[in-house]
VMD Tcl script that draws the C-alpha trace (Angstrom):
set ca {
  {1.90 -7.23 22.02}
  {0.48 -10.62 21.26}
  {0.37 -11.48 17.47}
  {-0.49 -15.01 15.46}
  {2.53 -16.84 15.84}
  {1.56 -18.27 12.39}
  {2.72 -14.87 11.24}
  {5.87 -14.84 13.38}
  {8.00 -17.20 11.44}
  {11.14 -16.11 10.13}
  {10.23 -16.61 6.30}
  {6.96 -14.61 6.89}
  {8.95 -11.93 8.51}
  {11.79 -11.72 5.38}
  {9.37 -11.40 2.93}
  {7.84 -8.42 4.61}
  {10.59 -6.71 5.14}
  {11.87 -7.31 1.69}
  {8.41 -5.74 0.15}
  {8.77 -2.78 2.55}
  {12.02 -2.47 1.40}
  {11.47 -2.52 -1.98}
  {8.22 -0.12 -1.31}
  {10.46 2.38 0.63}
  {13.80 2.23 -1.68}
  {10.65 3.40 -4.35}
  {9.58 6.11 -2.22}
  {12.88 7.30 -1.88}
  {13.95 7.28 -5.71}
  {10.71 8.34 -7.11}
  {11.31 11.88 -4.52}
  {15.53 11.66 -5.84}
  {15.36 11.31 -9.13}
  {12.87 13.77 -10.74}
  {14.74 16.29 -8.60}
  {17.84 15.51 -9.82}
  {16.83 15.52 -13.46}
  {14.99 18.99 -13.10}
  {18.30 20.22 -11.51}
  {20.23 19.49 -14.29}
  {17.97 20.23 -17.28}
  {17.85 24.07 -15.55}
  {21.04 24.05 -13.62}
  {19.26 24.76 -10.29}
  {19.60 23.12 -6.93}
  {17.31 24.88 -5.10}
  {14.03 21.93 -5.62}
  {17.25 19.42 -4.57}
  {18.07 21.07 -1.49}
  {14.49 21.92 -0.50}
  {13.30 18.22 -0.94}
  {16.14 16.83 1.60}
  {15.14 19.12 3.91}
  {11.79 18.36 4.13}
  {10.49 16.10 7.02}
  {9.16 13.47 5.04}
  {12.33 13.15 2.86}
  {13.93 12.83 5.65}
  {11.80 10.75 7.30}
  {11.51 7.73 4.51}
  {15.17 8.02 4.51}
  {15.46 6.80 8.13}
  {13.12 4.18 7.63}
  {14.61 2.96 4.26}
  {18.24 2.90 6.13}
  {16.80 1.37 9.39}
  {14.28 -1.58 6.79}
  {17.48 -2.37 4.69}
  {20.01 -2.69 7.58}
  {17.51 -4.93 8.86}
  {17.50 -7.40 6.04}
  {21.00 -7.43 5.19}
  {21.72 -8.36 9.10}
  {18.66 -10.95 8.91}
  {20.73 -13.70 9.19}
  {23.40 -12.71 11.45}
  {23.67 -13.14 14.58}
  {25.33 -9.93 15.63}
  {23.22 -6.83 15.02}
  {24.05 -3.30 14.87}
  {22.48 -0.58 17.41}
  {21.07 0.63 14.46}
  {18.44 -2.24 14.84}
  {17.92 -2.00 18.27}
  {15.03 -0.82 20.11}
  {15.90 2.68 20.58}
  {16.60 3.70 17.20}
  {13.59 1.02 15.62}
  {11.27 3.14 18.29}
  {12.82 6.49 17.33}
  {12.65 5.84 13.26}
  {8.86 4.14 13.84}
  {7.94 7.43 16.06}
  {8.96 10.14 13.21}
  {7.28 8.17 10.60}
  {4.25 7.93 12.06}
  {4.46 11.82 12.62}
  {4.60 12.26 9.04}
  {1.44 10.02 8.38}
  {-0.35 12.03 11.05}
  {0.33 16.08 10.48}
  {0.50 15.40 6.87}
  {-2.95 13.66 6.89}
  {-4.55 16.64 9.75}
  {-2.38 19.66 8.40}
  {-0.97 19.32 4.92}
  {-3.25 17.10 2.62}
  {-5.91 19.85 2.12}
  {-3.50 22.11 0.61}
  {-1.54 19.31 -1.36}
  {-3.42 17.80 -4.09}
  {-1.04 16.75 -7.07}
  {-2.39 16.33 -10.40}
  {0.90 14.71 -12.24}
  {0.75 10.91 -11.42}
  {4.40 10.67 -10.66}
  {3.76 13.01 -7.52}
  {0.53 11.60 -6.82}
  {2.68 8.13 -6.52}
  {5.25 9.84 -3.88}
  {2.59 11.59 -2.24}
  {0.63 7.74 -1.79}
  {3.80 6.01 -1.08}
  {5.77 8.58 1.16}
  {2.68 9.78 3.24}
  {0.90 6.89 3.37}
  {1.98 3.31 2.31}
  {5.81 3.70 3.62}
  {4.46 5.02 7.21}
  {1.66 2.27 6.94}
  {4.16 -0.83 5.98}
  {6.56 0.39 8.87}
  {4.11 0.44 11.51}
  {3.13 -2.68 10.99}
  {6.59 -4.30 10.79}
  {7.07 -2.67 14.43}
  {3.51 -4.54 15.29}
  {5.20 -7.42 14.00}
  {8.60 -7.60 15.38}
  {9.22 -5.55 18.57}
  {10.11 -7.16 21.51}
  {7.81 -7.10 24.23}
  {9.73 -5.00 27.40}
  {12.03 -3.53 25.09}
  {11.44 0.04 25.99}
  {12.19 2.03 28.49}
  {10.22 5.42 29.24}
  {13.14 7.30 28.74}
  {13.21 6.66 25.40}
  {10.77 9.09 25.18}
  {12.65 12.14 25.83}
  {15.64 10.68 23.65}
  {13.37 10.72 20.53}
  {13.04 14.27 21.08}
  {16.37 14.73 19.91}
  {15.47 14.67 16.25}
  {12.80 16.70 15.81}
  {13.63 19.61 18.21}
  {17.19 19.18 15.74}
  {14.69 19.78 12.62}
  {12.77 22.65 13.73}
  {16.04 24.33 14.64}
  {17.66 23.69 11.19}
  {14.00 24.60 9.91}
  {14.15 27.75 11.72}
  {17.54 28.77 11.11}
  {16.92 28.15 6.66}
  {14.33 30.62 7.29}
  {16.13 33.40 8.97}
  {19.36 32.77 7.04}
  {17.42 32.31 3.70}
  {14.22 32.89 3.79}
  {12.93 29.43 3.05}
  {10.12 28.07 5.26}
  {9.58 24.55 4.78}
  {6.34 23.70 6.68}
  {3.71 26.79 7.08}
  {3.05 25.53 10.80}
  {6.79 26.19 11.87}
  {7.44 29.47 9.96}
  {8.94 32.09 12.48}
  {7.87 34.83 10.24}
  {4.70 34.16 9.90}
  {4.23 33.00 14.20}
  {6.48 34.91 16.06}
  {6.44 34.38 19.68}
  {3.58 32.14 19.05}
  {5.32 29.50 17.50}
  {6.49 28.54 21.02}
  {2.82 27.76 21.70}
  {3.17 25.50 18.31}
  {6.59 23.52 19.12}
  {4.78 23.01 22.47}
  {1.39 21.55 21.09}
  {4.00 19.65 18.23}
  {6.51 18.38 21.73}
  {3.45 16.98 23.13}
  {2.04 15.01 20.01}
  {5.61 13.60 19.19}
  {5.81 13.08 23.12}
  {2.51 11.61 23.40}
  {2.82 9.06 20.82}
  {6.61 8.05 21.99}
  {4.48 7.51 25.56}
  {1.77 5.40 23.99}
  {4.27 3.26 21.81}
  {6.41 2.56 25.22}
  {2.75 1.87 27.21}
  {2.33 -0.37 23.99}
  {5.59 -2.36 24.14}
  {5.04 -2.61 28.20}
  {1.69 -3.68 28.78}
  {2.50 -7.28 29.91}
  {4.81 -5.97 32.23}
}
mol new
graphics top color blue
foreach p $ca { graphics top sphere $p radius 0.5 }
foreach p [lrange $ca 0 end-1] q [lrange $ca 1 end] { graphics top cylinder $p $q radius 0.2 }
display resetview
């Protein structure tokens, strides 16, 4: 991907990073902390354990781990795996996922009123996935990827709908409406098959991205 090498210099790049940092670290503990309070003012875990286990939670949690790794190691010449292409393609792939299905399936029925939730809902469905994106624009290697990647960053989310699907059947609690087996049946297969090929399509197009000069 060709980009203004007036915007590839390494200073450019760190201060970037450090805003999306800072922008997902507040993502992250605007979600935590209210959640954390209400549990102990009522003595109830239940919102806790229901916000980790949502997909976006999740989600800015990968990215926020993947951004800060990233600028701790910035001057180093060793790098983890962590920050290598097929976890920065995996973690760049879910988040854009949750900008996507919460934007097409989720938004309409969403609409916060309290402006502490109508800052998470900006910043974790929006701004985070947004920031991230762009980063990748920024900073992947060209030829990086390799079309298998594609089926590894399956692993996740088939992972998620079976811990989704399991919390429902063990406890009753469905977590997205469009992956409830109670409410599908059999036809959820149809929907993890339309969901395999919009997580697999967009893995595709970020690999046909990365390769194009090839």
């Amino acid at each position: 991907m060709k980009i203004n090498k007036d915007l590839l210099n390494e200073k450019n790049i760190m201060a970037f990073r450090i805003i999306t940092c800072i922008t997902c670290w507040i993502s992250i503990l605007f979600m935590i902390i209210p959640s954390i309070s209400t549990a102990i003012l009522t003595a109830n875990l239940e919102g806790v354990g229901f916000m980790f286990s949502t997909y976006t939670f999740q989600t800015n949690l990968w990215v926020v781990s993947w951004i800060t790794i990233a600028v701790l190691y910035s001057k180093k010449e060793k790098k983890p795996f962590i920050l290598g292409p097929i976890v920065h393609g995996a973690v760049v792939l879910y988040i854009t996922i949750t900008l996507v299905l919460f934007a097409l399936l989720l938004q309409m029925f969403y609409l916060p009123t309290d402006p502490l939730d109508i800052t998470v809902n900006i910043l974790a469905h929006y701004l985070v996935p947004i920031l991230f994106i762009f980063d990748w624009v920024l900073t992947q290697e060209d030829d990086s990827y390799e079309k298998k990647y594609a089926l590894y960053w399956l692993t996740y989310p088939y992972l998620y709908l079976a811990y989704s699907i399991i919390l429902e059947l063990t406890m009753g609690v469905n977590i997205y409406y469009f992956i409830s087996i109670g409410r599908f049946g059999v036809l959820l297969i149809v929907i993890v098959a339309v969901l395999t090929i919009c997580f697999f399509g967009f893995a595709r197009l970020m690999i046909h991205v990365n390769q194009r000069n090839k």
